[in-house]
VEXBANU-710257 format. One record per residue (C-alpha): x, y, z; residue in three letters. Coordinates in steps of 0.5 Angstrom, whole numbers, padded with zeros to 4 digits, always signed. Example, Ala and Ser with C-alpha at 12.3 -4.5 7.8 and 13.67 -1.06 7.14 Angstrom:
BEGIN
+0025-0009+0016ALA;+0027-0002+0014SER;
This chain:
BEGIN
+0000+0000+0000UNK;+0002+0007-0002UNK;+0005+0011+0004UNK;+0002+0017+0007UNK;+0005+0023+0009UNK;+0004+0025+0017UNK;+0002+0032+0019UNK;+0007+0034+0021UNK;+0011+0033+0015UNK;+0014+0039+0012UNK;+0011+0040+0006UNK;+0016+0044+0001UNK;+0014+0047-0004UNK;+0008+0048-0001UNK;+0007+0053+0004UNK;+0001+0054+0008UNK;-0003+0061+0006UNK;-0008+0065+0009UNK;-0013+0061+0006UNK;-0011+0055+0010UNK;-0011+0060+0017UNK;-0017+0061+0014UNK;-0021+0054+0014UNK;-0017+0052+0020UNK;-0020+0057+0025UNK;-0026+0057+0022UNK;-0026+0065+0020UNK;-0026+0069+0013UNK;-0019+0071+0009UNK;-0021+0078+0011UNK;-0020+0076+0019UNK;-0016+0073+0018UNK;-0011+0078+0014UNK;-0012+0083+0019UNK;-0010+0079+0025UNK;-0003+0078+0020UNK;-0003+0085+0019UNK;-0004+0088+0026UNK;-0011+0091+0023UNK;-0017+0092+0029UNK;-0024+0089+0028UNK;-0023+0082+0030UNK;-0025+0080+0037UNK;-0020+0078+0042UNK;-0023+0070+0041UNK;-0023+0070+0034UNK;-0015+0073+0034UNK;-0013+0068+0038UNK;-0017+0062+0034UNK;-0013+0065+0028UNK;-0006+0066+0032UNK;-0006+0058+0034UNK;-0008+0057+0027UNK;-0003+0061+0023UNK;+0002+0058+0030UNK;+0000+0050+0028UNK;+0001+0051+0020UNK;+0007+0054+0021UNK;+0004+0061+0016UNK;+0009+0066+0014UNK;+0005+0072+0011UNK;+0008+0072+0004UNK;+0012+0080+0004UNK;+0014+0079-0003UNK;+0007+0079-0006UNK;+0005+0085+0000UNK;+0011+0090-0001UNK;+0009+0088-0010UNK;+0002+0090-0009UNK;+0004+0097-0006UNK;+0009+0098-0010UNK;+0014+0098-0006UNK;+0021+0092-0005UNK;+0025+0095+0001UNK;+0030+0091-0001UNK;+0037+0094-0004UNK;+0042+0090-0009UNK;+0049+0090-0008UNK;+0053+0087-0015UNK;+0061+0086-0012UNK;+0066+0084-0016UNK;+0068+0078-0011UNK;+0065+0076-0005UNK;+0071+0072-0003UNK;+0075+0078-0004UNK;+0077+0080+0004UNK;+0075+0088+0002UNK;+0068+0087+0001UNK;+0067+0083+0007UNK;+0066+0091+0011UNK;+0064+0094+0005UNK;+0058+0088+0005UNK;+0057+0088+0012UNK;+0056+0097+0012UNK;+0052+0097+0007UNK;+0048+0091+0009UNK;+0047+0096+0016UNK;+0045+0102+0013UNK;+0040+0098+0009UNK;+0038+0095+0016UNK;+0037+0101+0019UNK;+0031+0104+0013UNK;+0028+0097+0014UNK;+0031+0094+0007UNK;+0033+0088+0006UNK;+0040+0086+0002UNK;+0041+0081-0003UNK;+0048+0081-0006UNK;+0052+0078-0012UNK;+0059+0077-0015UNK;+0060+0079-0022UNK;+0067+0076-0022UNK;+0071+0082-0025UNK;+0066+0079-0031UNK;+0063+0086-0035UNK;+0057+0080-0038UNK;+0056+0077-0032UNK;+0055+0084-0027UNK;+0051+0086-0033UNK;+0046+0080-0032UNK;+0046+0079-0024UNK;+0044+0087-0024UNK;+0039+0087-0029UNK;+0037+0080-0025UNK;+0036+0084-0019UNK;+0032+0090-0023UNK;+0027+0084-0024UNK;+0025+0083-0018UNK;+0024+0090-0017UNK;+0030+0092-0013UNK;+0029+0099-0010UNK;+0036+0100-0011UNK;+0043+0098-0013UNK;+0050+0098-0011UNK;+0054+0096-0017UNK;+0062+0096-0016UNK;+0063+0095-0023UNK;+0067+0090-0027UNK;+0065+0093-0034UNK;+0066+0100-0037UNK;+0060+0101-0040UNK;+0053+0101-0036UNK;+0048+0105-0042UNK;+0045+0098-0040UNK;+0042+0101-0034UNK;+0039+0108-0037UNK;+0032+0105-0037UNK;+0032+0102-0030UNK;+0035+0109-0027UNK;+0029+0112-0031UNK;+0024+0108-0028UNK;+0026+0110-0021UNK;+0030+0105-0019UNK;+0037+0108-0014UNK;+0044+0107-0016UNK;+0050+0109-0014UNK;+0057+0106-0016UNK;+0063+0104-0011UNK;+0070+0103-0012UNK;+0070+0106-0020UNK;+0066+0110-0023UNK;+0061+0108-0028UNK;+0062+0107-0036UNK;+0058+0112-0041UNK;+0052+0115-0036UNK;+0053+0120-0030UNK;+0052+0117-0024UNK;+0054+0117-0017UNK;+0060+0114-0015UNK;+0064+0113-0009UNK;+0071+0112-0010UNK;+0077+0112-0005UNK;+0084+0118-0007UNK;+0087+0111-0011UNK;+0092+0116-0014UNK;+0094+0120-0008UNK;+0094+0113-0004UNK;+0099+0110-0009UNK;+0102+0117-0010UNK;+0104+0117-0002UNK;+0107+0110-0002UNK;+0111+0111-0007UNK;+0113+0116-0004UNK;+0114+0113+0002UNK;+0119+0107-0001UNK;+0123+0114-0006UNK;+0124+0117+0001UNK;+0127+0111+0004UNK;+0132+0111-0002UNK;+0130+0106-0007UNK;+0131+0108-0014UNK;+0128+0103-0018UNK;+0122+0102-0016UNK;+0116+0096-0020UNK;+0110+0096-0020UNK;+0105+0090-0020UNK;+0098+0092-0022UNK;+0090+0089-0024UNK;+0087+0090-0031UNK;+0089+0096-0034UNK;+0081+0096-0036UNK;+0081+0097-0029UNK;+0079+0104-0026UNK;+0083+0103-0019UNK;+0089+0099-0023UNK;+0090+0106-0027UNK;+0089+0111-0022UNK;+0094+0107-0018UNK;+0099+0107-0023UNK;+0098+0113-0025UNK;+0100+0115-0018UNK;+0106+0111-0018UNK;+0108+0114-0024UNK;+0107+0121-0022UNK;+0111+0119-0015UNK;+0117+0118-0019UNK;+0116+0124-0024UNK;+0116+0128-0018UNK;+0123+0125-0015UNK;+0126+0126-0022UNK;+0126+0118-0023UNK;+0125+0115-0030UNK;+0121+0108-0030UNK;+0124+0103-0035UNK;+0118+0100-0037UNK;+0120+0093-0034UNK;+0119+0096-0028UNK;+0111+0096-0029UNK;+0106+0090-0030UNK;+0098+0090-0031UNK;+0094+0084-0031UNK;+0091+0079-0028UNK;+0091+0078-0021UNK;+0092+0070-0022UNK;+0097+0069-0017UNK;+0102+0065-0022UNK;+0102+0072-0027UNK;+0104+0076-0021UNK;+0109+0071-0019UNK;+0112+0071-0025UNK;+0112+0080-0026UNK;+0115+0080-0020UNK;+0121+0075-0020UNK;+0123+0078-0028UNK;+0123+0085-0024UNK;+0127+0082-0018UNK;+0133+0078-0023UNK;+0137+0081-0028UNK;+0142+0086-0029UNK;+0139+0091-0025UNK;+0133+0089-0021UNK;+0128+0093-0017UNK;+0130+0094-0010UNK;+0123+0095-0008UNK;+0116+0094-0011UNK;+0109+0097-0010UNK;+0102+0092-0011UNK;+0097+0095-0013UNK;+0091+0091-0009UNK;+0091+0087-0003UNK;+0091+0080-0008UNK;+0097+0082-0012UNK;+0100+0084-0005UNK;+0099+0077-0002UNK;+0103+0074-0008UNK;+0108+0078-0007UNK;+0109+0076+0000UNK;+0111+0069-0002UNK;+0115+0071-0007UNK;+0119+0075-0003UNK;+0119+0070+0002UNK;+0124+0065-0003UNK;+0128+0071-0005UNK;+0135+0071-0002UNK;+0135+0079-0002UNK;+0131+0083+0002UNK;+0126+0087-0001UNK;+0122+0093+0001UNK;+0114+0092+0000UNK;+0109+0097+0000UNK;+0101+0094-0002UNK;+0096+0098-0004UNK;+0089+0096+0001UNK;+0090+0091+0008UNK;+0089+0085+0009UNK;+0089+0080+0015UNK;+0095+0078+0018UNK;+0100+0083+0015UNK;+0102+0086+0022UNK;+0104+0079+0024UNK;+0108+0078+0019UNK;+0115+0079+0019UNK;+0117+0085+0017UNK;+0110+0087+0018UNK;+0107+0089+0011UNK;+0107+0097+0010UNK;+0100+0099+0005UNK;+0096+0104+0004UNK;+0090+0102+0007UNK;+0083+0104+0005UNK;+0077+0105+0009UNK;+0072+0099+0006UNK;+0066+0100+0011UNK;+0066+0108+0009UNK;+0065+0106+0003UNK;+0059+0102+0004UNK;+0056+0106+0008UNK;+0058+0114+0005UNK;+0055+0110-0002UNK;+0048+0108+0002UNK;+0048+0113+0005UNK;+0047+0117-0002UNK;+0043+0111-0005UNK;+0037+0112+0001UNK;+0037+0120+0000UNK;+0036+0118-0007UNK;+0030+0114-0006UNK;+0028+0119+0000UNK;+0026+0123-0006UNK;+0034+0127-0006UNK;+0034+0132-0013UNK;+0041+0132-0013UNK;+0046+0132-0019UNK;+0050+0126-0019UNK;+0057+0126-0014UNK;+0064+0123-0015UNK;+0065+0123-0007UNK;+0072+0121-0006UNK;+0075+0118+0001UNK;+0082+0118+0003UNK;+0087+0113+0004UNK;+0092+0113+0009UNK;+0100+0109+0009UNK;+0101+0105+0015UNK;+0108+0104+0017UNK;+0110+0097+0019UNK;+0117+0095+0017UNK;+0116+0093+0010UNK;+0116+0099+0007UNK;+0122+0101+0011UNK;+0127+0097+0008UNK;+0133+0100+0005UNK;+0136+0099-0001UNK;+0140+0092-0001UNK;+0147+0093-0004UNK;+0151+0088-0003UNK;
């Protein structure tokens, strides 16, 4: 004989609905919509027929379908470039927190540095009538969004500005970080200085080298031009750009890293380089104060990033008329012994 489902069996899939309360307590859809939704007109006996039946079927009043008939999602879309990355997790979190504190939920997506994908994930989300987006931008082209900004649907830009609209964007100062820090490496001596960077297509990459290249202009310095490399961030090409600069007839005595990722490489390579070399990397990261020597970098404030962004994203859908803003925040060098190393000359 077929088995038959118990009772208490979840039903997935399946859940329970108002009319389901309904037919359990013995009472309208209407009574028992305004218990679930706090409305007066029901006796306290009627409330608590309808409170044991919604408590025995386990009904979760459906937000979706209710905020869909008000017009309204509460909810704001983040579109990162890899959630993996230990830079977004604050920036996550203090967008996630602002979002919280205007009772807006947070539903987030990693584009993986892939301009099709971030186009599709922010779309996906404009979908499902997201109130607003938050798009770290892996592309550099965002006409697509122009009829989802037109409809009323907030966004504002971090890290990089966006391609081809006018939008707002918060950024942190990626030249004047990368400026002072090798700044910081030429007024420790260091001459031939290389720099390993991300996607040259990349806003912060090219900020960054520009930075560098501007440091060493202003010491009167020259950049030969196997002292630069944009790419990938994959560890094998890092790796490799770095051990081409740190070998051959005049190798660099020190190196600037362009972002966390490239850093962490760099960090290995050097650790099997028989010759100390003086290291400055662009963003923290976990633990690069108790490596010895500790890591010197030019560190940016990922949490402001996220809440000065949502910040400006809820003024816009409080009804703001404002024109759209480049916000910039600044870095600051932190000092750990890395960056203090002198040239080797032996």
């Amino acid at each position: 004989m077929p088995q038959t489902r118990q009772p208490s069996e979840p039903r997935y899939g399946n859940r329970p609905t108002m009319k389901d309360v309904a037919a359990r307590a013995g009472v309208g859809l209407k009574t028992v919509s305004r218990v679930v939704n706090g409305e007066p007109g029901v006796t306290p006996d009627t409330e608590r027929r309808v409170q044991e039946a919604i408590e025995a079927l386990g009904f979760r009043r459906n937000d979706s379908a209710r905020v869909l008939r008000k017009g309204r999602t509460a909810t704001v879309g983040l579109v990162l470039e890899d959630l993996a990355d230990p830079f977004y997790g604050p920036l996550n979190r203090a967008v996630e927190e602002v979002a919280r504190t205007h009772g807006a939920l947070l539903i987030n997506g990693s584009s993986a540095q892939d301009p099709d994908r971030e186009r599709e994930l922010a779309l996906a989300l404009c979908a499902r009538r997201v109130d607003g987006l938050i798009v770290i931008p892996a592309g550099d082209d965002h006409r697509y969004l122009e009829p989802e900004i037109r409809a009323g649907v907030a966004t504002v830009f971090v890290d990089r500005p966006a391609g081809r609209i006018d939008a707002d964007v918060v950024l942190s100062d990626s030249f004047g970080g990368a400026r002072d820090g090798v700044a910081h490496l030429i007024a420790g001596g260091h001459r031939r200085i290389g720099f390993i960077g991300d996607h040259p297509r990349i806003h912060t990459a090219t900020e960054r080298l520009r930075g560098y290249r501007a440091a060493m202009a202003g010491a009167g310095l020259p950049v030969d031009g196997s002292w630069v490399s944009l790419g990938s961030t994959g560890p094998a090409r890092v790796a490799a750009a770095a051990r081409a600069m740190l070998t051959g007839p005049d190798p660099v005595t020190a190196l600037f890293a362009g972002n966390n990722r490239v850093t962490v490489t760099v960090v290995r390579v050097l650790a099997e380089h028989p010759h100390p070399v003086a290291l400055v990397g662009f963003d923290d990261f976990e633990l690069a104060d108790l490596l010895r020597p500790g890591v010197t970098v030019v560190a940016q404030d990922a949490a402001a990033l996220g809440r000065v962004a949502t910040d400006r994203l809820f003024q816009r859908l409080a009804g703001a008329t404002l024109p759209p803003a480049r916000i910039e925040l600044p870095t600051r060098l932190v000092p750990r012994g890395s960056g203090e190393l002198p040239p080797f000359t032996g």
